[in-house]
N, C-alpha and C positions, 0 to 999 in steps of 0.2 A: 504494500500500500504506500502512497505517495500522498502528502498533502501541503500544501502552502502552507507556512505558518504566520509570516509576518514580512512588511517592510524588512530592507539589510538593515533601514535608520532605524527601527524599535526600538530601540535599547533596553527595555524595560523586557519588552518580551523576549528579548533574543536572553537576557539574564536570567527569565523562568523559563525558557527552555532547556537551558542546561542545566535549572535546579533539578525540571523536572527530571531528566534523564540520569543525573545523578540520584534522584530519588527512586528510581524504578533499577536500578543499579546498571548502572552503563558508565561506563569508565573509557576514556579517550585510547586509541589505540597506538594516539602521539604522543609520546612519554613528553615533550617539552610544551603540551597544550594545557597540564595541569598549572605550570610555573606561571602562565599570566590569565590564564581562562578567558582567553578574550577568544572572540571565534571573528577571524580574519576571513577573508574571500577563499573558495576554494573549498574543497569534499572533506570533509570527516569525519572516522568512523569513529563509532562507540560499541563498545562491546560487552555482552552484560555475562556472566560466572556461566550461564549456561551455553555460551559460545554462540548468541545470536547478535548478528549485526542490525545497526540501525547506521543510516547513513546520514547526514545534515549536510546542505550545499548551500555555501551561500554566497550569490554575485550581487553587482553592484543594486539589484532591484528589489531582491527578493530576498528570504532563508524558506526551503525547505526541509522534509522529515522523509524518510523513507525507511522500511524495515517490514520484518511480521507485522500481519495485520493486528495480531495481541498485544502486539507487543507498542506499535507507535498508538493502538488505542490506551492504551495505559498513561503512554507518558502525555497525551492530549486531553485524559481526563484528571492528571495529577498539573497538567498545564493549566487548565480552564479552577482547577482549585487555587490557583496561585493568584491571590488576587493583589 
């Protein structure tokens, strides 16, 4: 499953996306993305203990989410809690 999440400018949101995703346990598969958690332009993965991918892409318009369908449902409904 695929879904838009947000503006690249959200900032707000592009910060509870990565809470969420560390909330549903997804950890960066960039050992040097933890050091600033900023999410630059470009693909990246997270990977959660059970070894499924989720993918995050984010150009200069957009950020999206991609992964199991359960799995980016999770982090979209731990998103939508993040208020």
């Amino acid at each position: 499953m695929r879904v838009d999440v947000c503006p690249n400018d959200d900032y707000d949101t592009v910060a509870a996306l990565l809470a969420a995703l560390a909330a549903v346990g997804a950890t960066a598969d960039d050992p040097d993305f933890a050091d600033d958690g900023a999410l630059g332009v470009g693909l990246h993965r997270f990977r959660t203990a059970a070894g499924d991918v989720l993918t995050v892409y984010a150009d200069a318009w957009g950020v999206d989410l991609e992964g199991p369908d359960a799995l980016v449902n999770r982090v979209l409904a731990t998103l939508a809690g993040a208020d």
